[in-house]
C-alpha distance (Angstrom), angle and dihedral (degrees) to the residues before:
residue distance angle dihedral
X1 . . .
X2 4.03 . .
X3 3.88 112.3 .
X4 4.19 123.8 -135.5
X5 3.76 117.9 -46.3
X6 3.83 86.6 -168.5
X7 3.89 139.9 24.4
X8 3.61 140.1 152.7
X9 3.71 135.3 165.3
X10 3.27 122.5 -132.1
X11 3.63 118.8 -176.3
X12 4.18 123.1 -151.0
X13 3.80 117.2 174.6
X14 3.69 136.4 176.9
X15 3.66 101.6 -164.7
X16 4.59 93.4 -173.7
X17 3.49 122.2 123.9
X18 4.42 89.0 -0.3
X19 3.68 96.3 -61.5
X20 3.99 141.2 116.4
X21 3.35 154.8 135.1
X22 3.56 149.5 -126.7
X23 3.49 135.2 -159.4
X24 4.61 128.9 -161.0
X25 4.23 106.0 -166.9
X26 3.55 106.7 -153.2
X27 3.54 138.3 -160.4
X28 4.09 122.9 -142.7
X29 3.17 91.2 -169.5
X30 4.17 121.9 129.2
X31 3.59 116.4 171.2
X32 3.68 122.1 -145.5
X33 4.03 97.8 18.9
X34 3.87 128.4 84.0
X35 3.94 120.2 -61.8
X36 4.04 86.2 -136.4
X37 3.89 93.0 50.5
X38 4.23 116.5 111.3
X39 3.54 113.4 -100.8
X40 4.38 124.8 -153.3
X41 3.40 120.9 -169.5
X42 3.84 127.5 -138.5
X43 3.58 120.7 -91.9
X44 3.66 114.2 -88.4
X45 4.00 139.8 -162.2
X46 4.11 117.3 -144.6
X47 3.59 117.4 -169.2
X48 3.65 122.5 -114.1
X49 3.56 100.8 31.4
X50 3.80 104.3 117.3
X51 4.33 84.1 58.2
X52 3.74 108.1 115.3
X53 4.52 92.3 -110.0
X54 4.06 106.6 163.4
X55 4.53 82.4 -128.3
X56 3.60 130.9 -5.9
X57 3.70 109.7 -139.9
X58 4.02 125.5 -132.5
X59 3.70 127.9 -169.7
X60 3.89 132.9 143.1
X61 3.57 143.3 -154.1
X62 3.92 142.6 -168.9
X63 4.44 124.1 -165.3
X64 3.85 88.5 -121.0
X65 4.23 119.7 97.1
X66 3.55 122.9 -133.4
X67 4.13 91.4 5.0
X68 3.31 106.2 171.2
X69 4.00 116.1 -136.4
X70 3.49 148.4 140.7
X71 3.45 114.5 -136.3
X72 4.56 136.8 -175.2
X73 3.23 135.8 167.6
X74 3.77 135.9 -167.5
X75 3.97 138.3 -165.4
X76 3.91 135.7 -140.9
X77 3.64 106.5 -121.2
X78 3.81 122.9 -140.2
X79 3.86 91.1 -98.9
X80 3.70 85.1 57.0
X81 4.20 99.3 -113.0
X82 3.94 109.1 123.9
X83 3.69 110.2 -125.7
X84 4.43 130.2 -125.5
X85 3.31 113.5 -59.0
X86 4.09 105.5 -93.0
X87 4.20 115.4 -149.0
X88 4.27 122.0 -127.8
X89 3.41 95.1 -133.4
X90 3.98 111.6 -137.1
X91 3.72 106.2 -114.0
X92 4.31 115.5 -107.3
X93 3.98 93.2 179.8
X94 3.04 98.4 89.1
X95 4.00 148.5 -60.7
X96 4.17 140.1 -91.9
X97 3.81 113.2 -161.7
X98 4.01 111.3 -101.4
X99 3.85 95.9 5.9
X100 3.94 124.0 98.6
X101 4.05 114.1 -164.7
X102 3.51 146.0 -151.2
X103 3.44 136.8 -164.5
X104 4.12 129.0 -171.0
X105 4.40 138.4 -164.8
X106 3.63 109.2 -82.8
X107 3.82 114.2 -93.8
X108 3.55 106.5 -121.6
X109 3.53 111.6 170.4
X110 4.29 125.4 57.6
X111 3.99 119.4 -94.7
X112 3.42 137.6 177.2
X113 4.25 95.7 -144.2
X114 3.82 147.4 18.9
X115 4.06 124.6 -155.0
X116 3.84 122.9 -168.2
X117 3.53 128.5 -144.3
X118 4.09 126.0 -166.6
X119 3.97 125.7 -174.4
X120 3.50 86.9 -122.9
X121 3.82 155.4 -3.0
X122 3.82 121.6 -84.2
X123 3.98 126.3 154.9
X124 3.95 102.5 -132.2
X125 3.56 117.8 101.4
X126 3.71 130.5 -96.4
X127 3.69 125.1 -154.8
X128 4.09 118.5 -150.8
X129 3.72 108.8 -157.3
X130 3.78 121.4 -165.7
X131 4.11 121.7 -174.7
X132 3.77 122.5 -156.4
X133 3.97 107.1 -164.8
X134 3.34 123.4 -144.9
X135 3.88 121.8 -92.6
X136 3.65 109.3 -83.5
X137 3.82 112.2 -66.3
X138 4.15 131.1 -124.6
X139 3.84 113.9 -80.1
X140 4.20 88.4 -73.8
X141 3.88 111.3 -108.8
X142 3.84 110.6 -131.5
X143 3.51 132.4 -126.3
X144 3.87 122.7 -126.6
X145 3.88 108.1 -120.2
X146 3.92 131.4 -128.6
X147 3.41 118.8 -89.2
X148 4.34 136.6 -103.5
X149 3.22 130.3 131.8
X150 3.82 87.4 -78.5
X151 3.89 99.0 49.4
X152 3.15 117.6 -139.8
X153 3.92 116.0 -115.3
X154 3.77 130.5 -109.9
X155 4.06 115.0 -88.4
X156 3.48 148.7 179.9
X157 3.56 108.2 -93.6
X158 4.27 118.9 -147.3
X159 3.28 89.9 -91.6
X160 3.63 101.3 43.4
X161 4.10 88.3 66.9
X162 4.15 92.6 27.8
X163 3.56 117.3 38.3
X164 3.65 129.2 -153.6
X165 4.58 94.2 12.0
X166 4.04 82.7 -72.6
X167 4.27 75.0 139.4
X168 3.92 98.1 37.7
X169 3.69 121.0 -168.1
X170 4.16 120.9 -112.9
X171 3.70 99.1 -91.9
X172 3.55 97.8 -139.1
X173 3.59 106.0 37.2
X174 4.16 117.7 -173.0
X175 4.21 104.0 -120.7
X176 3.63 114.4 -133.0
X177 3.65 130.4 -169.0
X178 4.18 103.4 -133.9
X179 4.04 114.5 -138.5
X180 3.57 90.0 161.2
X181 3.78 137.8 44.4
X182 4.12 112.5 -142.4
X183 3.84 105.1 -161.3
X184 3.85 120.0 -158.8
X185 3.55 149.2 168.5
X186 3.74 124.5 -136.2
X187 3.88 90.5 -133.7
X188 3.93 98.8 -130.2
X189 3.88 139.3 52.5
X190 3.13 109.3 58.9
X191 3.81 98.2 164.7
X192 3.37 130.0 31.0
X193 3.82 146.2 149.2
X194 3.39 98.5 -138.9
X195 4.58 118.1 27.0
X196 3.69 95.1 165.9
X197 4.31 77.7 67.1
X198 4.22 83.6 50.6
X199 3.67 84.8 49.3
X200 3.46 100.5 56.4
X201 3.74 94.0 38.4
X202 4.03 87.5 58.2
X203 4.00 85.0 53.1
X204 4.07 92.3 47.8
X205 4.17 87.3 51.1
X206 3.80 99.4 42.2
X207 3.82 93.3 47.8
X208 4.32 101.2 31.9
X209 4.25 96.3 26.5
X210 3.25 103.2 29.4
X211 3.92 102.0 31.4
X212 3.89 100.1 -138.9
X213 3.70 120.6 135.0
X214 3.80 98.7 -117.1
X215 4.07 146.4 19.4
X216 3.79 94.4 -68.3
X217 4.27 91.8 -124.1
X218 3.48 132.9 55.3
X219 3.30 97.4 -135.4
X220 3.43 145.7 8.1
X221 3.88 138.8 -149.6
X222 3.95 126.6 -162.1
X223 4.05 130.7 -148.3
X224 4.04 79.5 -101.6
X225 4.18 92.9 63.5
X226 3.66 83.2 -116.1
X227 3.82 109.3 146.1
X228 3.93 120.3 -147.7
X229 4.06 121.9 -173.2
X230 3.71 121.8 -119.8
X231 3.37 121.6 174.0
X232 3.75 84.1 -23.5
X233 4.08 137.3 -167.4
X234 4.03 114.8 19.8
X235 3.59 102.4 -21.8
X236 4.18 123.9 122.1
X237 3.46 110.3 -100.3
X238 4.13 128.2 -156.2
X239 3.72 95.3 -123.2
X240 3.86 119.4 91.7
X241 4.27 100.7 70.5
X242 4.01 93.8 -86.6
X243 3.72 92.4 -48.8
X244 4.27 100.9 96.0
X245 3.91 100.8 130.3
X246 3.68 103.3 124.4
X247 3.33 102.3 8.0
X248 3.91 144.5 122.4
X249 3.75 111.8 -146.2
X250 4.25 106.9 -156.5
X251 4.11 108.4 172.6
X252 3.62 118.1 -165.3
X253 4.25 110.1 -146.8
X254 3.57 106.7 -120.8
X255 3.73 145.8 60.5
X256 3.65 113.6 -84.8
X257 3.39 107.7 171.7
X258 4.21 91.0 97.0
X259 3.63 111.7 0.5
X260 3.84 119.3 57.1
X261 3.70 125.7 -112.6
X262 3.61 115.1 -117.2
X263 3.73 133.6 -98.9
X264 3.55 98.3 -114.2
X265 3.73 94.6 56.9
X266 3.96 93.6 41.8
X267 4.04 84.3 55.4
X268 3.72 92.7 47.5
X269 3.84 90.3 45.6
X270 3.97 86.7 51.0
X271 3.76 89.2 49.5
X272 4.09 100.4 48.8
X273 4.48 91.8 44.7
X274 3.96 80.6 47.7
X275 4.16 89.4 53.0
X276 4.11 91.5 39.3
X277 3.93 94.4 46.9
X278 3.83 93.2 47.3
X279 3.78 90.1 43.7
X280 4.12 99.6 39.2
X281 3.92 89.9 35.2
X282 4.10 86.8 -120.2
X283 4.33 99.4 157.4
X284 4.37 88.5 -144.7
X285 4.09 92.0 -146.2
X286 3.93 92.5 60.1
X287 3.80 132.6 87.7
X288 3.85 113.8 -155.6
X289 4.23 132.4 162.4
X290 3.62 112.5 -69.4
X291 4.59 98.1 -160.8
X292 3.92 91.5 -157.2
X293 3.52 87.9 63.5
X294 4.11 100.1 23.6
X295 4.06 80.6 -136.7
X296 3.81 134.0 121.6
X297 3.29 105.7 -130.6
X298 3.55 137.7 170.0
X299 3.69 116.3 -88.7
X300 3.83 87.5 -120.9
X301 3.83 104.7 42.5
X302 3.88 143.3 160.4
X303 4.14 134.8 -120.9
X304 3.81 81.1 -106.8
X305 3.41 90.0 56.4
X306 3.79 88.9 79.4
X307 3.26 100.4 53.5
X308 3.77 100.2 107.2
X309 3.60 99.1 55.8
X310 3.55 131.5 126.5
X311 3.55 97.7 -152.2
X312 4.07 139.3 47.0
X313 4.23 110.7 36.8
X314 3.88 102.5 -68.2
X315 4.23 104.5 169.2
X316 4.30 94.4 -174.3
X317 4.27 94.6 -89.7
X318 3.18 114.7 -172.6
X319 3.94 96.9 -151.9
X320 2.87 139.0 152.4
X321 4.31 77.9 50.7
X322 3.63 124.4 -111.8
X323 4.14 94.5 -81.5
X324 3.70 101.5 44.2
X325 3.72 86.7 47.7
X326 3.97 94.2 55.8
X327 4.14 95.3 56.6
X328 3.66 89.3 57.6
X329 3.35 96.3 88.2
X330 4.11 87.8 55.2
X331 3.91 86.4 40.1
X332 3.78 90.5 63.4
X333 3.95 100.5 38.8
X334 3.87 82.7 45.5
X335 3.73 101.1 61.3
X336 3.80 92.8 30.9
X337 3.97 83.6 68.7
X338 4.04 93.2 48.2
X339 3.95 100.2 122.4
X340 3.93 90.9 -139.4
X341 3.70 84.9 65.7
X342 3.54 95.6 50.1
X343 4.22 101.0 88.5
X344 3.75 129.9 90.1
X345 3.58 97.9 -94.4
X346 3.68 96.2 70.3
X347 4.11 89.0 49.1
X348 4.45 98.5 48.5
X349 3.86 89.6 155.0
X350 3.82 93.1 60.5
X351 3.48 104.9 24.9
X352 3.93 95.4 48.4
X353 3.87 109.9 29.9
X354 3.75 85.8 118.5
X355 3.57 95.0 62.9
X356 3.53 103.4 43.3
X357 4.02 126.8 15.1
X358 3.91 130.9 176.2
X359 3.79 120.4 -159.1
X360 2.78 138.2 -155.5
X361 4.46 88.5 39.0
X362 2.64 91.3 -175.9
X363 3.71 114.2 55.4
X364 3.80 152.3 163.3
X365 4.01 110.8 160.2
X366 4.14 114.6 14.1
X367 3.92 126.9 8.9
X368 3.88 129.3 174.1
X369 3.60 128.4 -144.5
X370 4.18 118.2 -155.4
X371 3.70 130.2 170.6
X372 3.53 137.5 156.9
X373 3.57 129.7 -147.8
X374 4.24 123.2 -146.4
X375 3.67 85.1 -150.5
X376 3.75 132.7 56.3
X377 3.66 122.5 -137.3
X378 4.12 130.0 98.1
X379 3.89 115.9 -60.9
X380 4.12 131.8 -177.9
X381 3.78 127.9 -130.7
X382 3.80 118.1 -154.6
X383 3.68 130.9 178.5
X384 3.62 120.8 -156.4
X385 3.66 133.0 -151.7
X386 3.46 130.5 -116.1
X387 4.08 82.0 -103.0
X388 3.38 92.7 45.9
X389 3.51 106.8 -103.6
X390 3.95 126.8 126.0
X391 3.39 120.2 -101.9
X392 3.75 115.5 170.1
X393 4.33 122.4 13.0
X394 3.91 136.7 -170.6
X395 3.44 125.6 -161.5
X396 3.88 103.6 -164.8
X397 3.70 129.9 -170.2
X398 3.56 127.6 -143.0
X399 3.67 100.8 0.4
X400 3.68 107.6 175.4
X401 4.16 94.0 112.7
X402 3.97 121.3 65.9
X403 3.26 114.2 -67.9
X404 4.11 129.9 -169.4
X405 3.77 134.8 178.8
X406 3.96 118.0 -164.7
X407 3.62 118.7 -150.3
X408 3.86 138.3 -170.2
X409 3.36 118.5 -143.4
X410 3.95 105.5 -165.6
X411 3.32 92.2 116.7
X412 3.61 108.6 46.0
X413 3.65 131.3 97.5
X414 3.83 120.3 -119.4
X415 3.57 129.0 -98.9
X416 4.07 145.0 60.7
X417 3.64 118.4 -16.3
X418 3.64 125.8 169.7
X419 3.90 132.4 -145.8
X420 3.63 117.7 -140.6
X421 4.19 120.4 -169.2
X422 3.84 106.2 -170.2
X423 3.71 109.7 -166.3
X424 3.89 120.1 171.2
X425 4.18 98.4 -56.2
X426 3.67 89.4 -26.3
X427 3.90 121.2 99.8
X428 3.70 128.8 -177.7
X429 3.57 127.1 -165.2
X430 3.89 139.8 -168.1
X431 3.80 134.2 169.6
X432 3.70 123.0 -121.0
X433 3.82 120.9 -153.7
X434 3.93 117.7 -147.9
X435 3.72 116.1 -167.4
C-alpha cells in the first residue's frame, strides 16, 4: 500500500450558535505506481475534536459526476489504537451536476486523528468534510400549523433547530404543487439526545457536500413525533432521485431498514399526510400518474418507489428501509379513514364533475373546459403546471350560463396539470392529463 502523494488542510468554520466545520482536501494521487493500487493517507490532527459534541459528522465530495470510488476512513482513539475501517457511503438521494458525494456513520466518541484509505489512485481532488453541531439546543418551541380541515400539526420551525439563519433557506425556491407524498427515512440516527443537532447537520451536508441549494426534504420527523420544517409548505424539494415536481418530501430520522420506527413518529407521520392531503386535495388511498417520473404511483409513496423510472437519476435506494416501507400500506388506509378527511372538498373530481368537466382527459392535441356556475357573479380560471406554477388565467364576468374554453395543446409539454375554478370562497378543481 502507497501512502498520500498530496494533502492539505484547509480549515472552514462557522463558529454561530456553537457550531462549525472543517474541511482536509486530499489528493490520491501517487506518481510512479499503478492507478488501481490502494492508497492510505497520513495521519492527520483536526481541531476541535477532543470538545464534548454528541457526533461529529463526516462526508466527502469530489467536482467529477458519476466518479466511481470506494472510499473509508478511520480515527485514533484517545488510548491511541486506530479504530475499523468505516465506509463513505456514495450518496443515492439524489445528484448535483459535476460533483460526486460521500457520506460516513457519525463519529461518536473523541479522537485525536483520522486516516483515509481509497481503492485506488486518481489525481482529482477530494474534499473531507467534518460537522461539529451545536451544543444541545433549548427544549424547541413549536410552531402552530396552517389550517384545513385536517390541521396541520405543531413543528419546529428553521429556526427552532438553527438559530440565528446559520442554516439559511434557498432564496429563490422553485414552487411546486404536491400530488404525491414521497416518504423517507434518513437511514441513520436512530437515537439521539439532541435531533434538532441531526437536523442541522442534514442542512450543512445537503448544501456544503452535496452542493444543492436547500435541506433536500421538506420536513422532517424524529423517533420523538417531533416535527421539524425543511424546505417546508409547497416548495420543490431535492429528495425524490431528480424527479421532485409535485411532490412532498417527509423523512423520518432513523434507519429503517431493520429496526422499526417508533409509534410516536408513525402517528405524527399519519397526522402531517392527513394535513397535506386535505390541504393539496391528494385522496391518500389512490394511485394516479406522477409526469416527473412518467409513473403511477400511489398518492402516498416511498424513495423506492422511483426506482423503475426511466427518467430523473434513480440509483436502486432502498429507502425508506425494508420496515418503514411495509406499514405504508396501513399508513395510507389509516389516514384515508381520518373523519376530517371525509367531506367533499378533499374528493373535487367526484363531488364537482357537474360544475366543471374536461374532455377529452385524456389528451394530446385539443381539450375543452365547461362549467357552470348556480350563482352569477365574476369567477377566475387558472391552470397550473405540473410544478405548480400558473400558466394560463380567465377572469370571467357574469358566469351563471354555460361557459367553455377550447384549448390546443400542440405546444405543451406532457404531464399533470390541474384546473382550478375560483368562484367567490368556492374553488373547484380537476386534473388534466397531457400525453
Amino acid at each position: 500500500m502507497r501512502q498520500l502523494f498530496t494533502l492539505f488542510l484547509s480549515l472552514l468554520c462557522f463558529l454561530n450558535y456553537g457550531q462549525s466545520s472543517s474541511s482536509l482536501k486530499i489528493n490520491f494521487s501517487d506518481v510512479g505506481n499503478s492507478p488501481n493500487q490502494e492508497v492510505i493517507t497520513e495521519s492527520q490532527k483536526l481541531t476541535n475534536t477532543e470538545i464534548d459534541f454528541e457526533f461529529i459528522g463526516v462526508s466527502a465530495f469530489t467536482e467529477i459526476e458519476n466518479f466511481e470510488a470506494i472510499l473509508h476512513y478511520r480515527i485514533k482513539k484517545q488510548n491511541g489504537i486506530w479504530g475499523e475501517w468505516a465506509p463513505l457511503r456514495k450518496n443515492k438521494h439524489g445528484r448535483t451536476i459535476g460533483r460526486t458525494c460521500f457520506e460516513g456513520d457519525f463519529i461518536k466518541e473523541k479522537f485525536s486523528d483520522i486516516q483515509f484509505k481509497s481503492n485506488q489512485t486518481f489525481t482529482n481532488e477530494f474534499t473531507f468534510r467534518f460537522y461539529y453541531p451545536h451544543n444541545k439546543s433549548q427544549e424547541p418551541i413549536l410552531k402552530t400549523g396552517a389550517q384545513c380541515s385536517c390541521p396541520q400539526p405543531a413543528y419546529c420551525d428553521r429556526n427552532c433547530w438553527c438559530p440565528n439563519n446559520d442554516c439559511p433557506k434557498d432564496p429563490t425556491p422553485s414552487p411546486t404543487q404536491p400530488t404525491h407524498i414521497i416518504v423517507h427515512h434518513s437511514a441513520g440516527a436512530n437515537t439521539s439526545n439532541d435531533f434538532s443537532a441531526i437536523v442541522a447537520y442534514y442542512w450543512d451536508l445537503h448544501v456544503n457536500t452535496n452542493g444543492w441549494d436547500d435541506i433536500g426534504y421538506n420536513w422532517l420527523i424524529d423517533p420523538n413525533g417531533v416535527i421539524y420544517e425543511g424546505r417546508g409548505d409547497g416548495v420543490g424539494g431535492a429528495h425524490f432521485s431528480c424527479m421532485n415536481g409535485g411532490t412532498t418530501g417527509i423523512c423520518l430520522i432513523g434507519n429503517f431498514q431493520n429496526i422499526a420506527p417508533k409509534q410516536a413518529a408513525i402517528a405524527q407521520l399519519k397526522n402531517l399526510i392527513s394535513w397535506e392531503a386535505c390541504d393539496k386535495n391528494i385522496i391518500p388511498n389512490q394511485s394516479s400518474y406522477h409526469p416527473s417520473s412518467m409513473l403511477n404511483l400511489e398518492n402516498i409513496s416511498s424513495h423506492r418507489d422511483g426506482n423503475n423510472a426511466t427518467v430523473g437519476c434513480p440509483k436502486g435506494t432502498s429507502c425508506p428501509g425494508n420496515l418503514l416501507y411495509a406499514k405504508l400500506d396501513s399508513i395510507r388506509l389509516g389516514v384515508d379513514s381520518f373523519a376530517c378527511l371525509q367531506g367533499v372538498s378533499l374528493y373535487p373530481k367526484i363531488a364537482l364533475t357537474t360544475e366543471l368537466s374536461i374532455f377529452p382527459n385524456p389528451s394530446s392535441e385539443k381539450v375543452s373546459i365547461e362549467f357552470q356556475l348556480t350563482e352569477s357573479g365574476n369567477c377566475l380560471l387558472e391552470i397550473y403546471n405540473p410544478l405548480g406554477q400558473i400558466i394560463r388565467s380567465w377572469k370571467i364576468e357574469n358566469a351563471n350560463q354555460s361557459n367553455r374554453i377550447d384549448l390546443n395543446l400542440k405546444d405543451w409539454e406532457k404531464g399533470l396539470y390541474r384546473v382550478n375554478l375560483i368562484s367567490g370562497n368556492k374553488e373547484f378543481s380537476e386534473s388534466l392529463i397531457i400525453r
